[in-house]
N, C-alpha and C positions, 0 to 999 in steps of 0.2 A: 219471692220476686213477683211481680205485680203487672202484667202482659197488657199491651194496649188493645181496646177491644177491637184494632184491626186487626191486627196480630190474632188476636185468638179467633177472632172469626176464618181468618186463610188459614187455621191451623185445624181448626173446623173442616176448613173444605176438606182440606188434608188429608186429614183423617179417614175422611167419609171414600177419598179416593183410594184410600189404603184399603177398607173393603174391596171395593169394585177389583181389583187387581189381588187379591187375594195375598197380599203382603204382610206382613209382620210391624214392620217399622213407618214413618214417615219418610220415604226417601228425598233426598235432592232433586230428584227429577218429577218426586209428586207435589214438590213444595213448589216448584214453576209452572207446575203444570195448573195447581192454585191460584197462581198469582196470576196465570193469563188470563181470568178473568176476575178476576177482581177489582173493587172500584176504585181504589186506593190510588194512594200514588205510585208504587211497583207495581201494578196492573198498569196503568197510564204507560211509564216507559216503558216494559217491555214490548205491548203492544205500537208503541211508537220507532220501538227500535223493530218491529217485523214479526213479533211473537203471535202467535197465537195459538189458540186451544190444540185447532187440530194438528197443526206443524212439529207442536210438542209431543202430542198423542205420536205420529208417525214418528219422530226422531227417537222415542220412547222404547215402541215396538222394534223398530231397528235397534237400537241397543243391546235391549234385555233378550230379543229374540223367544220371545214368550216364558223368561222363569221369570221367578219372583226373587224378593227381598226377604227371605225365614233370617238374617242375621244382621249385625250392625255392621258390620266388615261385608258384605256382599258385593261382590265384585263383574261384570260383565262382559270381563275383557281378558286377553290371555296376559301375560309379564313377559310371554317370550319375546 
């Protein structure tokens, strides 16, 4: 399958953000976090709909409450 080079470029960032957070996987919430800056057209709207870098970063940390991503099923929330 044949990725368009925006696609592989935000999956670039991605990636690069999966370092920095010391995670395993590409999560959902580092592929937005990607995308809010990026020049694309998914960078455009979400920044139009209110996103930005740092908004994501703190909605981020409030989630995960500082763990990480080590599985594909990683979860940050209780079921109860």
């Amino acid at each position: 399958m044949l990725l368009s080079n925006e696609l592989g470029r935000l999956l670039n960032v991605a990636d690069k953000l999966v370092q920095q957070h010391n995670d395993a996987y590409i999560s959902s919430e580092l592929f937005v976090l990607a995308a809010t800056e990026d020049e694309g057209e998914l960078g455009r709207i979400l920044r139009q709909a209110g996103a930005s870098k740092s908004l994501v970063e703190q909605a981020i940390e409030q989630v995960r409450g500082g763990e990480t991503v080590q599985d594909e099923l990683h979860k940050f929330y209780s079921d109860a």
